[in-house]
MIMIKE-616268 format. One record per residue (C-alpha): residue number from 0; residue in three letters; y, x, z. Coordinates in steps of 0.05 Angstrom, whole numbers, plus 5000, padded with zeros to 4 digits. Layout:
N
PT  num  residuo     Y     X     Z
PT  NUM      Ala     Y     X     Z
...
This chain:
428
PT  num  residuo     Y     X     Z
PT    0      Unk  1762  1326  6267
PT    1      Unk  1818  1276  6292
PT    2      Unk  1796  1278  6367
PT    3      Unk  1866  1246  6389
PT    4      Unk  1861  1171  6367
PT    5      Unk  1820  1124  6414
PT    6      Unk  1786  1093  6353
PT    7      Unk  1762  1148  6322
PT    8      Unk  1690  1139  6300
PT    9      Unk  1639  1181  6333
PT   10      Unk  1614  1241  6281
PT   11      Unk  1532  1239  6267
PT   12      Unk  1499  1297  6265
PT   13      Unk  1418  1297  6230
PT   14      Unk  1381  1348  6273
PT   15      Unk  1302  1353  6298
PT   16      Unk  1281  1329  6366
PT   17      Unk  1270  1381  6416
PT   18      Unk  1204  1410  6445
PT   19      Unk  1220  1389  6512
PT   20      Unk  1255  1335  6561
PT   21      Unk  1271  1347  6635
PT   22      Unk  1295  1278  6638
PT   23      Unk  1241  1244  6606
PT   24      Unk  1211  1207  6678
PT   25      Unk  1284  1184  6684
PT   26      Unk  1316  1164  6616
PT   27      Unk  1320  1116  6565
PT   28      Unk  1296  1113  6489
PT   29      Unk  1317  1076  6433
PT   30      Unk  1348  1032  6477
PT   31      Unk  1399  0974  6462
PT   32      Unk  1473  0983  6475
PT   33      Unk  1486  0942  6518
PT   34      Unk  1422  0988  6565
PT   35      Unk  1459  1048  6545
PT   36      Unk  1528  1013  6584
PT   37      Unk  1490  0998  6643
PT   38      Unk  1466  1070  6646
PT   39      Unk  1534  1088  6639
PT   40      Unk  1576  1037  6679
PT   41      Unk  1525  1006  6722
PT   42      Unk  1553  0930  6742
PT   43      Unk  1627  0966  6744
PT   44      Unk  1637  0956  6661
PT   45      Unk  1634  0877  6693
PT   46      Unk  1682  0893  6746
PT   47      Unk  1732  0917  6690
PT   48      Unk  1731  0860  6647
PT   49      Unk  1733  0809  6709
PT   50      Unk  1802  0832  6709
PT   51      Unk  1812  0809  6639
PT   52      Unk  1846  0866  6607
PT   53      Unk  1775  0901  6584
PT   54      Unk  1746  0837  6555
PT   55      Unk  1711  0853  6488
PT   56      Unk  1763  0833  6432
PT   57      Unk  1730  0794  6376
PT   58      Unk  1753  0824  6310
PT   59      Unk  1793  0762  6277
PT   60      Unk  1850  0766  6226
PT   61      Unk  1889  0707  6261
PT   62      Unk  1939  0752  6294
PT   63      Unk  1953  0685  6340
PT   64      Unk  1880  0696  6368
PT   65      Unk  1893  0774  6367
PT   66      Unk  1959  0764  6419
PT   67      Unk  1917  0713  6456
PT   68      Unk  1865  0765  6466
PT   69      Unk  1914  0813  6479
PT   70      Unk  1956  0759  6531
PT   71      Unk  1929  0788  6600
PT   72      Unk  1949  0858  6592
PT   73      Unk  2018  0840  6557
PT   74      Unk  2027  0790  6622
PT   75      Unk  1996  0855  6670
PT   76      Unk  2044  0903  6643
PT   77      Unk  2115  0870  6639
PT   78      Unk  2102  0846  6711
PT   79      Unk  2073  0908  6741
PT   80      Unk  2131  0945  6699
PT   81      Unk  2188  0900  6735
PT   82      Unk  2157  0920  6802
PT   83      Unk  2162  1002  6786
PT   84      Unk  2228  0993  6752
PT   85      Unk  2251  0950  6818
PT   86      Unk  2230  1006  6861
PT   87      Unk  2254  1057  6830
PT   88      Unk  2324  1029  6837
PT   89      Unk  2309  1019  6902
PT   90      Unk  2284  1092  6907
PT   91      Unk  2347  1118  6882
PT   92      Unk  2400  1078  6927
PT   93      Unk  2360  1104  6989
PT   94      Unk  2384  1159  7029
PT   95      Unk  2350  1226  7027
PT   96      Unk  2290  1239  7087
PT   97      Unk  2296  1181  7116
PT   98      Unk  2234  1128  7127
PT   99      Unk  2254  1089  7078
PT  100      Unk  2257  1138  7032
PT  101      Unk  2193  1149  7052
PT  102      Unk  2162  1085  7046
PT  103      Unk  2192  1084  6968
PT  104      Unk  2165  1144  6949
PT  105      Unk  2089  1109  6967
PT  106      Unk  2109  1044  6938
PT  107      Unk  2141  1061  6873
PT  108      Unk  2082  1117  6854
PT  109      Unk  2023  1060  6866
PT  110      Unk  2062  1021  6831
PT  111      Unk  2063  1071  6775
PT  112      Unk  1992  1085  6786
PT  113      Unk  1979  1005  6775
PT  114      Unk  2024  0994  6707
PT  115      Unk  2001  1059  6672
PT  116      Unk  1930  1035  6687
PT  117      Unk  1938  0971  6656
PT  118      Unk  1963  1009  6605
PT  119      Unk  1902  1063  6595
PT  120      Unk  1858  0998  6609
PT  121      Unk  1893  0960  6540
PT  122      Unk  1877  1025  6502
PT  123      Unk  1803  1018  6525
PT  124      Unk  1809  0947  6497
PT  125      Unk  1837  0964  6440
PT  126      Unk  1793  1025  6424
PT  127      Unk  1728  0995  6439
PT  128      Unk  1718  1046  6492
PT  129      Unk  1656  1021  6527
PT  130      Unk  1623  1029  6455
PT  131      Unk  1649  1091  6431
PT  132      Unk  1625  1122  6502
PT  133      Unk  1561  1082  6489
PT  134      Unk  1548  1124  6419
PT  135      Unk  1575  1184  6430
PT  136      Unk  1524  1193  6498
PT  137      Unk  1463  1164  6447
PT  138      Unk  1486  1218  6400
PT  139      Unk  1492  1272  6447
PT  140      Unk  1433  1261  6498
PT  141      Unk  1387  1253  6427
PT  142      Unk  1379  1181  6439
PT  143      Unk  1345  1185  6510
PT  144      Unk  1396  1185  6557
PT  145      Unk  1389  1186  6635
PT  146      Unk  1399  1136  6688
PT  147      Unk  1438  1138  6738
PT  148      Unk  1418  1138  6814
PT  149      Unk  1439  1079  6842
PT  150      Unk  1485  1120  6902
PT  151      Unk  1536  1142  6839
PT  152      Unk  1545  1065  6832
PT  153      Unk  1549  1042  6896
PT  154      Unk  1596  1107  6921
PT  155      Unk  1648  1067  6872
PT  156      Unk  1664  1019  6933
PT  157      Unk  1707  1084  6963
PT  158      Unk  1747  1087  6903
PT  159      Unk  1763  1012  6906
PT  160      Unk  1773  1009  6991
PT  161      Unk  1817  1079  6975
PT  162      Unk  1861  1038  6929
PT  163      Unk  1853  0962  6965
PT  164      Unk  1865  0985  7040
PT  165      Unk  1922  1024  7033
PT  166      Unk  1950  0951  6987
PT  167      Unk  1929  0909  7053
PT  168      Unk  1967  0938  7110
PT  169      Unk  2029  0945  7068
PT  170      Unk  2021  0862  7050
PT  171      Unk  2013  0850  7124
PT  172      Unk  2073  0895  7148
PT  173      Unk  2116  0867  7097
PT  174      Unk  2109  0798  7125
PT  175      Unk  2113  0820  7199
PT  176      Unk  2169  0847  7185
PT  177      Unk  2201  0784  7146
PT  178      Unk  2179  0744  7202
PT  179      Unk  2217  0789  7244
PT  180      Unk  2269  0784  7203
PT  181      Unk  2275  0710  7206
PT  182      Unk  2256  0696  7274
PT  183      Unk  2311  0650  7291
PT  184      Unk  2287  0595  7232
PT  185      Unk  2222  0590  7254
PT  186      Unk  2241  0528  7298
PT  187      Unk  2268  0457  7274
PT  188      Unk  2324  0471  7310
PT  189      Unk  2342  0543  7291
PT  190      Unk  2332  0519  7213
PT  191      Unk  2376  0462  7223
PT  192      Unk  2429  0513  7260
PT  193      Unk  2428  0564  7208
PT  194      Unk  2475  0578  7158
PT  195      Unk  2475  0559  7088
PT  196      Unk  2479  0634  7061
PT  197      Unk  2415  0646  7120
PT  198      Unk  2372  0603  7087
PT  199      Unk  2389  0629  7019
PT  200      Unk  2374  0693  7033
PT  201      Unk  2302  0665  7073
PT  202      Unk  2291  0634  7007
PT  203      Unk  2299  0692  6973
PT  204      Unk  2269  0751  7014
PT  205      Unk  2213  0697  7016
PT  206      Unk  2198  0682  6939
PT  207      Unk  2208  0766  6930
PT  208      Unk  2154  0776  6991
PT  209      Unk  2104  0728  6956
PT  210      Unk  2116  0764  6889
PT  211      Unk  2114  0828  6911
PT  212      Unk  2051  0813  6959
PT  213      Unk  2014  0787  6888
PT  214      Unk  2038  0848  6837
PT  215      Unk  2019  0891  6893
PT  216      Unk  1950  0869  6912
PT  217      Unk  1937  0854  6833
PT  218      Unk  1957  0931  6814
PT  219      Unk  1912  0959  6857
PT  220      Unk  1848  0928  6823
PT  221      Unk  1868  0965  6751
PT  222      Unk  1866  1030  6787
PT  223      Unk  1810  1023  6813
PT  224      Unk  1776  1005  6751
PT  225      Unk  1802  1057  6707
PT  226      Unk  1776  1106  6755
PT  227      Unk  1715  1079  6764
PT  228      Unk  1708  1082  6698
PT  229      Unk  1734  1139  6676
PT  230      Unk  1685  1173  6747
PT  231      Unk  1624  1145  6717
PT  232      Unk  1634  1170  6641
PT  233      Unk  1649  1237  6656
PT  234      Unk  1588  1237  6708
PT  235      Unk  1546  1215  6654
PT  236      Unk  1575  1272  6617
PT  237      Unk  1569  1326  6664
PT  238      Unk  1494  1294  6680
PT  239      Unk  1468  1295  6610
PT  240      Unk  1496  1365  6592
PT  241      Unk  1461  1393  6647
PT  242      Unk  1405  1371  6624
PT  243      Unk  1413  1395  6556
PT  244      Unk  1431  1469  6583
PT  245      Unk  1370  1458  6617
PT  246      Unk  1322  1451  6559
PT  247      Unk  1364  1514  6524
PT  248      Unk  1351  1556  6585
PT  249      Unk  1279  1546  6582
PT  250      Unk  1279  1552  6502
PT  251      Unk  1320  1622  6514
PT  252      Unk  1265  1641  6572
PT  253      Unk  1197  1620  6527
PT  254      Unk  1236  1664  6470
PT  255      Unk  1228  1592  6425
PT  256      Unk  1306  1597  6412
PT  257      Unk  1292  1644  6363
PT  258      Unk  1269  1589  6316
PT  259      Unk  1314  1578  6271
PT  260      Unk  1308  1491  6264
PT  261      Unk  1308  1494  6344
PT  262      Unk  1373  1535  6352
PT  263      Unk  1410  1488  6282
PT  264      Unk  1390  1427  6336
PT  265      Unk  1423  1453  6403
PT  266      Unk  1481  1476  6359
PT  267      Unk  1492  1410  6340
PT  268      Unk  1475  1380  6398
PT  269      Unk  1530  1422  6435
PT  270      Unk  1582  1396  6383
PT  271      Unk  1560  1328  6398
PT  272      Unk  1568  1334  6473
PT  273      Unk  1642  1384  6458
PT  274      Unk  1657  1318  6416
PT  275      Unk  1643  1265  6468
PT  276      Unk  1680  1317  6526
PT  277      Unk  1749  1312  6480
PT  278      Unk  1744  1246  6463
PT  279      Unk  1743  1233  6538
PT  280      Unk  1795  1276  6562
PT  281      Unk  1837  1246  6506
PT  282      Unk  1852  1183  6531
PT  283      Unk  1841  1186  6599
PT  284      Unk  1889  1243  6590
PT  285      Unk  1945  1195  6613
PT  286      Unk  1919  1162  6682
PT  287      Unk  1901  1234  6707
PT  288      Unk  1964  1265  6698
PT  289      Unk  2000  1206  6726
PT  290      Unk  1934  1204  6786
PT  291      Unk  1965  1273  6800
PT  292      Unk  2040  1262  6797
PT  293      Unk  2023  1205  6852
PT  294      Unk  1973  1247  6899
PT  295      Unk  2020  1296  6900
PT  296      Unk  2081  1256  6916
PT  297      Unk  2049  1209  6965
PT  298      Unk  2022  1269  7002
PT  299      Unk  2087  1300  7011
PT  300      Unk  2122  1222  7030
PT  301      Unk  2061  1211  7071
PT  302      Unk  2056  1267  7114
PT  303      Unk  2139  1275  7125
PT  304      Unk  2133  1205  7152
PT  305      Unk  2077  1220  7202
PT  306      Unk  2105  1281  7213
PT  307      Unk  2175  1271  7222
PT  308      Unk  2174  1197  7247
PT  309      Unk  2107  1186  7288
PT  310      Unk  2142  1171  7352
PT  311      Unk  2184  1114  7320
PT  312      Unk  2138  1081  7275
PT  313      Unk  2100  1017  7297
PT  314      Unk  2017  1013  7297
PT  315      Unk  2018  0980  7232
PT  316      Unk  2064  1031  7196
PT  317      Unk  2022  1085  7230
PT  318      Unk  1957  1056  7204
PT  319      Unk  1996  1046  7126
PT  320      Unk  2026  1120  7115
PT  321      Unk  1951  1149  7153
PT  322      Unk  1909  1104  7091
PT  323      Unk  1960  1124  7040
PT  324      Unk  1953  1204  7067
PT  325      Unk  1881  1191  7047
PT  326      Unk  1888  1158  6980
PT  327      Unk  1943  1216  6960
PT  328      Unk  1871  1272  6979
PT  329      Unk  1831  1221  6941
PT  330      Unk  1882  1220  6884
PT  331      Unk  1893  1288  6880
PT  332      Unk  1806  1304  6886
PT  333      Unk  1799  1258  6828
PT  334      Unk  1853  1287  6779
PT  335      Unk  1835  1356  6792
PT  336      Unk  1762  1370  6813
PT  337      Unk  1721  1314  6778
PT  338      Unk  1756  1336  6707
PT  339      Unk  1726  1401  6714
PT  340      Unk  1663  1400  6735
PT  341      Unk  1641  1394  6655
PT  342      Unk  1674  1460  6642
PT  343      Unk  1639  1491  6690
PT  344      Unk  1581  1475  6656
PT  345      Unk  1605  1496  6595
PT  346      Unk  1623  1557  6627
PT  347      Unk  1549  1568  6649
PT  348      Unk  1530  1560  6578
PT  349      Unk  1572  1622  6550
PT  350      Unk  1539  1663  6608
PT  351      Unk  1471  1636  6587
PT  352      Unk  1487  1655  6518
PT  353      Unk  1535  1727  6520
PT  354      Unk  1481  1764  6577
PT  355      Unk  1411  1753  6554
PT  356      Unk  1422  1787  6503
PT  357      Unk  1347  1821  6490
PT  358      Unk  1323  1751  6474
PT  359      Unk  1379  1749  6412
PT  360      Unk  1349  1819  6391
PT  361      Unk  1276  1807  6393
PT  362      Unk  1300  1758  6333
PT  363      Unk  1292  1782  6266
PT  364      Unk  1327  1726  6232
PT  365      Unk  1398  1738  6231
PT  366      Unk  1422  1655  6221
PT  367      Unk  1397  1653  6292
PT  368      Unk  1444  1709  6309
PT  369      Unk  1494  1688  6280
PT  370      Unk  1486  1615  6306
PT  371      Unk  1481  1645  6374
PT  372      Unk  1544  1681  6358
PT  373      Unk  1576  1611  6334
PT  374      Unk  1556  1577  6399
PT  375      Unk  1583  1633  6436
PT  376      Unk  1661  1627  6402
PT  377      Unk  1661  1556  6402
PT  378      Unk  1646  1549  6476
PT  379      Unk  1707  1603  6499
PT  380      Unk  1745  1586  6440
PT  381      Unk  1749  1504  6458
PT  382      Unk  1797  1467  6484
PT  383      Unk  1778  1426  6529
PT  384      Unk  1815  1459  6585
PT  385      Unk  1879  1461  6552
PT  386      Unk  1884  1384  6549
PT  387      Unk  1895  1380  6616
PT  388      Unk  1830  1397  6650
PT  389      Unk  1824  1464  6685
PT  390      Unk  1754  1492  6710
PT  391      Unk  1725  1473  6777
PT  392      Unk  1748  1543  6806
PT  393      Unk  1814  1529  6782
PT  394      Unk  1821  1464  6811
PT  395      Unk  1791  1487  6881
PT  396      Unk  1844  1536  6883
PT  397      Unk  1906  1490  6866
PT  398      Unk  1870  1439  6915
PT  399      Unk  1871  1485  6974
PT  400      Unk  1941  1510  6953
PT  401      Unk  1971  1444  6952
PT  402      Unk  1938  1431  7016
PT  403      Unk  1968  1493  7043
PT  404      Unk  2035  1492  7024
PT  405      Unk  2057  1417  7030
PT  406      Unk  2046  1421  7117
PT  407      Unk  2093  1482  7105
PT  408      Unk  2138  1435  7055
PT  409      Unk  2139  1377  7103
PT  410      Unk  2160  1428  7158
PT  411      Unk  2221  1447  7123
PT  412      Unk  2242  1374  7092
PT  413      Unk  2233  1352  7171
PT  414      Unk  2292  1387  7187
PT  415      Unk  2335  1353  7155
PT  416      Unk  2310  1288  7175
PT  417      Unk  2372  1243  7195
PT  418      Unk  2388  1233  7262
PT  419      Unk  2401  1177  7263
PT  420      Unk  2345  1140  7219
PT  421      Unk  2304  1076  7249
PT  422      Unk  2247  1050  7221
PT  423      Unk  2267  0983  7232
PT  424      Unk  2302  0927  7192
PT  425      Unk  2290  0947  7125
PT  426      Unk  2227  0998  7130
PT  427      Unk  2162  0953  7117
């Protein structure tokens, strides 16, 4: 089953409704698409294509019409990859430990953050993600999927104040510190005083501020809505697969597993949801590996700057590296612990199945053994966890050891900190 490609069609599977539904009060039936999105993505599927790189392509052989669709993400990308590229030169000419080295570290991994998001957001385009999450769930959850509470909608404003704030106070200290900068052509008469080669470089630290100030504030909005996204489907996942191991616990209690059309449906129904889980993890694979890689990073830039600078640094600076400590837990929460919360209910499942075992020998039919045997392998066998996602005991324990042993890090990396480094002039 080709699990890798974004467009891959979602597999049907014929199978008999179960006896029961613990989400019945809550869910939808037979619904339309477009009901089965809002379940999903509540009013944040909008919020995505409001940025123009998740608008619905219309399937056209004009391959004019197919770049035009196409036009805001090519635009997003070349852009947002000039900014990274920029930074990361400037990254490398700055000297080791010092606040400005600091401040790059931040900048160029947001940055990152923002161009491989616009990325992962052109693949959703392009795959018809919205849709392929909106059949695989119908498949899955048996065509009666559940809704949403409203709070795992409206909790989405954190993601995008994590991402926004952090964007804010870096826009504002960048042009207090150009204003700074160019204090003396702020009057008539300083302007008409200065320099030919001071007004060129006004010009140009000026156009570069703007720019930067635009890319910066514009990258920020992708992240946020890839996450978003990608927070909601894999909450809907987790959501409807406890559900299902719900109904199987109470079949396995009643003894009603043992029927041999009831155990064929939850085998298939498992596929479906192991299906849905890969297809997921597959290309969302990208922005939480690179989620990680800039947690990680801007929690070690971060804290050496707070740590190692706190006396020197202005209010505003103070305020930028505290909000970008935060986004770096946030980051590193979201890349870790959310990803694994589904194999932990997987991992529930193979408990549920391997230690009540008198129910699978009170069962004279041996198809439902061996199904139950089946379900068994396939759930310790799959591998879901090697793509990337580890369990949520896994992740809790390279959570708190990050957490431990970056203070410690930071310690170390503070005493080499340059004596003679200021956070003035060219620190923003």
């Amino acid at each position: 089953m080709a699990l890798n490609s974004p467009t891959t069609d979602p597999p049907m599977f014929a199978r008999p409704a179960h006896q029961r539904c613990f989400n019945s009060a809550k869910s939808i039936h037979d619904a339309s698409d477009s009901q089965y999105r809002s379940a999903i993505f509540g009013p944040w599927y909008w919020f995505a294509v409001l940025t123009g790189m998740m608008v619905p392509v219309k399937q056209t052989s004009n391959k004019c019409l197919i770049f035009l669709q196409f036009l805001p993400n090519i635009l997003s990308i070349l852009f947002l990859l000039v900014r990274a590229v920029y930074y990361m030169l400037q990254m490398g000419g700055a000297h080791a430990l010092t606040i400005e080295w600091a401040k790059l570290q931040v900048v160029f991994f947001t940055a990152l953050h923002g161009l491989v998001s616009c990325i992962i957001l052109t693949t959703f385009k392009q795959g018809r993600f919205s849709e392929k999450m909106v059949q695989y769930m119908r498949n899955a959850s048996l065509n009666r999927m559940s809704k949403a509470p409203i709070r795992a909608f409206l909790s989405k404003f954190i993601v995008v104040l994590i991402l926004v704030i952090p964007v804010v106070i870096y826009v504002m200290q960048v042009w207090l510190t150009f204003n700074d900068t160019f204090s003396f052509l702020s009057t008539p008469e300083g302007w008409r005083n200065a320099s030919a080669k001071a007004k060129n470089g006004y010009r140009l630290s000026l156009g570069i501020n703007i720019v930067d100030s635009i890319l910066v504030l514009w990258g920020s909005i992708p992240s946020a809505a890839v996450l978003i996204l990608y927070l909601l489907a894999n909450a809907t996942v987790c959501r409807e697969y406890q559900y299902f191991r719900k109904e199987f616990k109470a079949h396995v209690i009643d003894g009603t597993i043992t029927q041999l059309h009831i155990m064929k449906s939850f085998q298939s129904q498992l596929i479906d949801f192991l299906t849905v889980a890969c297809y997921l993890n597959n290309v969302t694979s990208g922005i939480l590996q690179v989620t990680f890689m800039a947690g990680l990073m801007c929690q070690i830039a971060s804290q050496y700057a707070l740590h190692s600078f706190a006396n020197e640094l202005t209010p505003i600076q103070l305020a930028w590296y505290s909000f970008a400590l935060a986004q770096s837990i946030a980051f590193l929460v979201y890349s870790m612990r959310r990803p694994g919360l589904l194999q932990n209910e997987l991992t529930k499942t193979t408990h549920l199945v391997m230690l009540d075992q008198g129910i699978w020998q009170k069962s004279e039919d041996n198809m439902v053994k061996r199904i139950a045997k089946n379900i068994s392998a396939r759930l310790k066998s799959v591998d879901y966890a090697a793509k990337g996602v580890s369990s949520s005991k896994a992740a809790n324990v390279v959570f708190i050891g990050v957490m431990i042993i970056i203070p410690f890090f930071v310690d170390i990396l503070s005493g080499y900190k340059p004596i003679s480094a200021a956070t003035n002039g060219t620190s923003h």
